[in-house]
C-alpha positions as CSV (number, residue, x, y, z in Angstrom):
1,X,77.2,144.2,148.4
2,X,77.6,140.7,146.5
3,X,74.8,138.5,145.6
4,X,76.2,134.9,146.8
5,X,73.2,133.2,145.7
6,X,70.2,133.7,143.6
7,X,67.6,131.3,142.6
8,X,63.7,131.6,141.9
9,X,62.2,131.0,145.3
10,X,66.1,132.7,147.4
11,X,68.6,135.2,147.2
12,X,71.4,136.0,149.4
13,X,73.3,138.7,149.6
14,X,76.0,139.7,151.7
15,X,77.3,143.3,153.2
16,X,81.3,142.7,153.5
17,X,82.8,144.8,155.6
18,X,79.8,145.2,158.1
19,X,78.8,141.2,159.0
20,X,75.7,141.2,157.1
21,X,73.8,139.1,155.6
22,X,69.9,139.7,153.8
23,X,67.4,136.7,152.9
24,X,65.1,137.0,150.9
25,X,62.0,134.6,150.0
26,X,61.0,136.0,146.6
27,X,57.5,134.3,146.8
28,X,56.8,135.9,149.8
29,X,58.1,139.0,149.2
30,X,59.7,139.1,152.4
31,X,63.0,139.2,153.9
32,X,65.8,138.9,156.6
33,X,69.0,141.1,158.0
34,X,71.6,139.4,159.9
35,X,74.3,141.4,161.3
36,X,77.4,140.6,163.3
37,X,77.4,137.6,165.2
38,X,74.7,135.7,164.2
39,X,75.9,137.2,160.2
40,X,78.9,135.4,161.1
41,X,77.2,132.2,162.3
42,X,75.0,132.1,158.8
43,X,78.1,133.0,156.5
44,X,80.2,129.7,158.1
45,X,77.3,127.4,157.9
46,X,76.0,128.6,154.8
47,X,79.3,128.1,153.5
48,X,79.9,124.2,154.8
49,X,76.6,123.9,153.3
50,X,77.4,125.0,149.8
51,X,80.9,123.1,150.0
52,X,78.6,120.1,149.7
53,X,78.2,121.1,146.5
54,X,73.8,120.6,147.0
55,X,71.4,120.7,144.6
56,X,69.4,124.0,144.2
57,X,66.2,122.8,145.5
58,X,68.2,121.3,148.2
59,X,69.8,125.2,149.2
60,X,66.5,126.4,149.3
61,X,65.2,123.8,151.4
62,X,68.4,125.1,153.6
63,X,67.0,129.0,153.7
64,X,63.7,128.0,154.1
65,X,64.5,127.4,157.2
66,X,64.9,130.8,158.0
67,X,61.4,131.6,156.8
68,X,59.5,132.2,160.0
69,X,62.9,135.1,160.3
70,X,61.7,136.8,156.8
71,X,59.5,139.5,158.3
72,X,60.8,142.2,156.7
73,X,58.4,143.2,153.6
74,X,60.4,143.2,149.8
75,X,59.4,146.9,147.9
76,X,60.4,147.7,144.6
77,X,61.8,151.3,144.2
């Protein structure tokens, strides 16, 4: 598990080793799994997105686009 980005509003973090990926939308307190192909599909574009080099608001404008996919309630243990 390795967080690959964190910001107020977004986190990402990624499985390696089993092609996944979770979103989460902190204000929402809700997230998203990706696994396998469509893991891979988000890793590669996240990636030529971040080689941009964008700002932050601009990376969560990105992953808000995957907010109607954040279904998935955020508990704290």
């Amino acid at each position: 598990m390795q967080i690959v980005y964190d910001s107020q509003n977004y986190h990402v973090i990624e499985y390696s080793g089993i092609d996944g990926f979770e979103v989460t939308n902190n204000s929402a307190h809700a997230c998203a799994y990706f696994h396998g192909p469509v893991a891979v599909a988000f890793r590669d574009n996240f990636a030529k997105f971040i080689a941009e080099n964008p700002s932050v608001d601009s990376v969560d404008e990105f992953l808000g686009g995957f907010d109607s996919l954040m279904n998935l309630p955020t508990v704290l243990h």
